[in-house]
C-alpha positions as CSV (number, residue, x, y, z in Angstrom):
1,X,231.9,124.3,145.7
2,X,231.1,120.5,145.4
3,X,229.5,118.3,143.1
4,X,225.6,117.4,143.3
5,X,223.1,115.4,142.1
6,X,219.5,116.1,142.5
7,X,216.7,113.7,140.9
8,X,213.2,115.5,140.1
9,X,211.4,112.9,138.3
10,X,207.9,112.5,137.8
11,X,208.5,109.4,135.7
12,X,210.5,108.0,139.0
13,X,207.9,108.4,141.4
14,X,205.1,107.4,139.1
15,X,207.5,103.9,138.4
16,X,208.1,103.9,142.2
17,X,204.0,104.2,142.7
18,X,203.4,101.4,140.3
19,X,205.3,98.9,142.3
20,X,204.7,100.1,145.6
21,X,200.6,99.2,143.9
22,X,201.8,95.8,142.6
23,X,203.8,95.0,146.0
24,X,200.1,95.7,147.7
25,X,198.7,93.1,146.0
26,X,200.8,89.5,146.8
27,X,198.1,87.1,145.8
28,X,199.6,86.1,142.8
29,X,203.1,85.6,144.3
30,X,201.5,84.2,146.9
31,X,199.4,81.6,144.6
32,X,202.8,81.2,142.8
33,X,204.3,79.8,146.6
34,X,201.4,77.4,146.7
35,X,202.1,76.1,143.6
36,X,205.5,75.4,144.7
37,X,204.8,74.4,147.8
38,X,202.1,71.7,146.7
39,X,204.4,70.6,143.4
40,X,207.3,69.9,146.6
41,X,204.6,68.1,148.7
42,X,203.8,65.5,145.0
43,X,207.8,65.0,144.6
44,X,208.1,64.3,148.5
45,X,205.2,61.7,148.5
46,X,207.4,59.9,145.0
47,X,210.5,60.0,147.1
48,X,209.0,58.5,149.7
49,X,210.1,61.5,151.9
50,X,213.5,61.7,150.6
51,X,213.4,65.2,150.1
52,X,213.2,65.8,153.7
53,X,213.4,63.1,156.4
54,X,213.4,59.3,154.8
55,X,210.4,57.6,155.8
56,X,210.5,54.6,158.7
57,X,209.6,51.3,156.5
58,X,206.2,49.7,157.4
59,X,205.4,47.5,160.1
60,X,206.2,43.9,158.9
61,X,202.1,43.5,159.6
62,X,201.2,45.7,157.5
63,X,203.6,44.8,154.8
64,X,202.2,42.0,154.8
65,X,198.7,43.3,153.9
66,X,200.5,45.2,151.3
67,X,201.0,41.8,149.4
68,X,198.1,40.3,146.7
69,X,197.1,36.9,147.1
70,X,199.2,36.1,144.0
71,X,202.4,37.8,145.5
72,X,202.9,41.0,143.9
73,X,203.1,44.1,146.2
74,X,200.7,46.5,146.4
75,X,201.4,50.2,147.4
76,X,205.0,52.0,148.4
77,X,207.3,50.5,150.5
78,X,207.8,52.8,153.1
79,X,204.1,54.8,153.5
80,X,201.3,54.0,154.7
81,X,199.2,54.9,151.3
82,X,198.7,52.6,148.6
83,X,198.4,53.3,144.8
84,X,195.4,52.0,142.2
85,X,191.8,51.6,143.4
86,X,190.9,53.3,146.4
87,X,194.5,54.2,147.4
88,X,196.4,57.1,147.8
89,X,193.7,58.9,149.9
90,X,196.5,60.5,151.8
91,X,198.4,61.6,149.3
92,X,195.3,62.8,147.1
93,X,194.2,64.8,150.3
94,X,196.5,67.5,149.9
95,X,195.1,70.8,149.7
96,X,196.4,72.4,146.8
97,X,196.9,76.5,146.2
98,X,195.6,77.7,149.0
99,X,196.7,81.1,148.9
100,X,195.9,85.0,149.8
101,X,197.4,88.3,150.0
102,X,199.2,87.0,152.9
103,X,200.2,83.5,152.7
104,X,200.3,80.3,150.8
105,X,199.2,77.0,152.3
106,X,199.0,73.6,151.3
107,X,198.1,70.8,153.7
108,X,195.7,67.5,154.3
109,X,192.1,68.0,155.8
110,X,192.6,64.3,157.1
111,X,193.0,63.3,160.7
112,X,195.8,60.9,160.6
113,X,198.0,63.2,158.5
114,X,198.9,65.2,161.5
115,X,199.7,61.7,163.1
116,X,202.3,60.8,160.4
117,X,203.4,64.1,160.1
118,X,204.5,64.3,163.6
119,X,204.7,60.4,164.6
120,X,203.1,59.3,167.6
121,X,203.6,56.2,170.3
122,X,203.4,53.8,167.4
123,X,203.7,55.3,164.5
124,X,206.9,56.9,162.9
125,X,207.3,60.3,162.2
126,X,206.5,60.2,157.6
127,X,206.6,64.4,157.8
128,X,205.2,64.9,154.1
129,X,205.1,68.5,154.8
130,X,208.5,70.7,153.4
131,X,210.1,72.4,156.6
132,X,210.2,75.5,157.4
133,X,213.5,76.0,155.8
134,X,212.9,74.7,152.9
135,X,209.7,76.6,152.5
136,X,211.5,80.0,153.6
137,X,214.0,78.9,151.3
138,X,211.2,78.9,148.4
139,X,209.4,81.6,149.6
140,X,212.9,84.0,148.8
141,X,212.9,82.2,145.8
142,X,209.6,83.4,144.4
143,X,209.5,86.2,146.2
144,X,212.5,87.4,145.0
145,X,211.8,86.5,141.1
146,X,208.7,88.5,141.5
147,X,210.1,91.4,143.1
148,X,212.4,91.8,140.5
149,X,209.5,91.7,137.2
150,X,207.8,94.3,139.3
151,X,211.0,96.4,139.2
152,X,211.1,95.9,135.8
153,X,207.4,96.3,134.6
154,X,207.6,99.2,136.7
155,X,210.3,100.6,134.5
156,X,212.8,101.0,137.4
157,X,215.5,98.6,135.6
């Protein structure tokens, strides 16, 4: 005779039901992403897109625009968005927690945001957008942290 194990549990598959209800519903994880996805977008746009591909400086033209009549320098070095009145359009465009139960977005409703995303014939690529590593990367992230206070507030750990 051998040795076996048999589980009859109706505490189990109630716990198992509960999560397999809160896996259902992802628009809180998925609101979570978009919070993380838009927060990577604001520390891109500081680094100057750093975080992903370094920005091409300006054109020396428009550097020069960049410059008061007194001298001092208005704006970022390498993007074309400026800070203070009337600046940072760009940056301020960004959609921020778009979300549903399935997917998170975050994004620019502007024209020429695809154009510096993607560079053109004269314009550099400025992607302000994470890539799709580093958002899959995220997306585990989150996804996985939730997952695992499901498991527990289901009572399976």
């Amino acid at each position: 005779m051998g040795i076996e194990f048999e589980l009859k549990s109706t505490a189990t598959s109630a716990a198992l039901n509960k999560l397999a209800r809160q896996i259902g519903d992802r628009r809180q994880v998925n609101y979570q992403l978009a919070v993380q996805m838009s927060s990577w977008v604001d520390r891109n746009f500081l680094a100057e897109g750093r975080l992903n591909e370094p920005w091409a400086s300006l054109a020396p033209s428009t550097a020069a625009r960049r410059v008061t009549k007194s001298g001092e320098r208005r704006g970022f070095e390498h993007i074309l968005v400026s800070i203070g009145q009337g600046g940072g359009l760009l940056r301020a465009s960004f959609q921020r927690f778009g979300y549903d139960n399935d997917s998170a977005t975050v994004g620019s409703a502007i024209t020429y945001s695809q154009f510096h995303e993607e560079g053109g014939p004269n314009l550099p690529r400025r992607p302000m957008l994470p890539t799709k590593a580093i958002a899959l990367r995220d997306a585990v992230d989150v996804y996985g942290l939730w997952l695992h206070k499901g498991i527990q507030g289901a009572g399976l750990k």
